[in-house]
Backbone bond lengths (Angstrom), bond angles and torsions (degrees), N, CA, C in turn:
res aa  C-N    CA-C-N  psi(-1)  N-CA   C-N-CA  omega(-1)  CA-C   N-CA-C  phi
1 X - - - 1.439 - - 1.526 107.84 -
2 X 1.097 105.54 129.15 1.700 110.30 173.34 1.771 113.23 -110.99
3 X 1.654 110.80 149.70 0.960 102.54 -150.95 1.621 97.87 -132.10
4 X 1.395 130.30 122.45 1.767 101.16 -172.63 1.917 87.74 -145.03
5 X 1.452 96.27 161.92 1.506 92.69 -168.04 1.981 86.19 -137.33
6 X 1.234 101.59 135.00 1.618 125.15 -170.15 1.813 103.73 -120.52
7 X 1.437 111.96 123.54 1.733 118.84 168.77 1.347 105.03 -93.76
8 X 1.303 125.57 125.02 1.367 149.26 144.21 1.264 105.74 -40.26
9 X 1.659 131.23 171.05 1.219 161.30 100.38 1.670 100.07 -78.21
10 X 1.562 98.39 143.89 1.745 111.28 165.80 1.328 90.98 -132.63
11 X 1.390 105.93 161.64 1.526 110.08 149.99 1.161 148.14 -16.32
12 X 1.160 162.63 91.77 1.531 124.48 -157.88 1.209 104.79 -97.88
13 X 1.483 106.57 126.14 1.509 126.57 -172.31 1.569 106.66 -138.07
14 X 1.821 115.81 146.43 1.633 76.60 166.01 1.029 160.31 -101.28
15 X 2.327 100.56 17.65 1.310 100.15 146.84 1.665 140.59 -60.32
16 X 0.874 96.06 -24.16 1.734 103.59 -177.09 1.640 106.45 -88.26
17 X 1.055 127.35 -22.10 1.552 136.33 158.23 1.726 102.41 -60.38
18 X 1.258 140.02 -46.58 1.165 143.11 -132.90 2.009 100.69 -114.75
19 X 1.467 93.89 -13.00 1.835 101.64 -167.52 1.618 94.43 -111.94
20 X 1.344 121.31 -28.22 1.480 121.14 -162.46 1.801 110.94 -125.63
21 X 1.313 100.14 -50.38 1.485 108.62 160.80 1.617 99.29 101.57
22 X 1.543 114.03 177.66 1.190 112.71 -168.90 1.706 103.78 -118.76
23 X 1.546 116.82 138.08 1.163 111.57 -171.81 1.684 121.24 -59.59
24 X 1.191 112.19 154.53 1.809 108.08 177.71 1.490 117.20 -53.32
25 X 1.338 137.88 109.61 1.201 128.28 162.02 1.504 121.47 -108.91
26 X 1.440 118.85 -173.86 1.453 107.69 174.45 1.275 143.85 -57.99
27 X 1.167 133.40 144.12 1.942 134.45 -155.35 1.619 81.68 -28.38
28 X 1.477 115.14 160.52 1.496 107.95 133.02 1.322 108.70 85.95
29 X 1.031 117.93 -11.12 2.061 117.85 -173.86 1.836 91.00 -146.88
30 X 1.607 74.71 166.92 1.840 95.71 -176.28 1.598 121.42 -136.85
31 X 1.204 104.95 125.80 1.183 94.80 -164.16 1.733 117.79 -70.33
32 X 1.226 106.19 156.24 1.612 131.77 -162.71 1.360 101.93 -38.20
33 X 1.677 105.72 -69.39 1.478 111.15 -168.66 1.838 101.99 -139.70
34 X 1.486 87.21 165.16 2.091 98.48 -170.37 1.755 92.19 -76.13
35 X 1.461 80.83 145.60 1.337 101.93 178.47 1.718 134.51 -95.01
36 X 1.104 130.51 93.37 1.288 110.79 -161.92 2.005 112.65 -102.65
37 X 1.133 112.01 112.61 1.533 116.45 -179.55 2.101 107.14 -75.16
38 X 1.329 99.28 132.51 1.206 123.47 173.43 1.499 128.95 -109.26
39 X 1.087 131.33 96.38 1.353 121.95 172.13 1.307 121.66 -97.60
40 X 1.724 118.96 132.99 1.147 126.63 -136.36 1.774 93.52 -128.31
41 X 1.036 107.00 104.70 2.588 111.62 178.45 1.427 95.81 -99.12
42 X 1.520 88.63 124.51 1.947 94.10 170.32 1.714 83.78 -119.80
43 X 1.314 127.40 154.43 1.450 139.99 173.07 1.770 84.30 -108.86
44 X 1.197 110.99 116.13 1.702 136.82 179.92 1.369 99.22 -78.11
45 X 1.594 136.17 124.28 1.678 154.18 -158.52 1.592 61.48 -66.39
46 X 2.161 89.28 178.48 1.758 99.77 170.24 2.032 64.64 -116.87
47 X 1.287 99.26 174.92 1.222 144.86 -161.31 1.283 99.40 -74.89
48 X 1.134 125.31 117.45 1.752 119.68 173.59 1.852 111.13 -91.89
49 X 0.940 106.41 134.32 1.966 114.95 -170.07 1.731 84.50 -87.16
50 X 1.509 114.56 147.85 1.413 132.50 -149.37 1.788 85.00 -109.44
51 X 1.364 131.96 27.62 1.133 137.08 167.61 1.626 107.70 -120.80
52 X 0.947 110.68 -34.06 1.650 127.96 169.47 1.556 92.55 -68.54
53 X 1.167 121.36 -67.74 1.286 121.04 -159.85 1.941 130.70 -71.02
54 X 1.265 102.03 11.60 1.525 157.09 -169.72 0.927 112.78 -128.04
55 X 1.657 149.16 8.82 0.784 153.41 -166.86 1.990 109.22 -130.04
């Protein structure tokens, strides 16, 4: 199983500010746009043997 995790940009609105939130930036500033995190499961084939696959 492979496992990979991808960040969005959304709109910045302030529903989508208010459901997802805005990532941490430095004291005093705000970041640009809301951030939305994605995690992405692929189940990885098993390996086919080149005698099977000849078959």
């Amino acid at each position: 199983m492979a496992v990979h995790e991808i960040v969005l940009d959304v709109p910045n609105s302030k529903a989508n500010a208010r459901l997802f939130g805005y990532p941490v930036s430095l004291k005093g500033t705000k970041a640009a746009f809301v951030k939305v995190p994605v995690v992405l499961q692929k189940l990885k084939p098993k390996p086919m043997s080149f005698k099977r696959w000849m078959s």
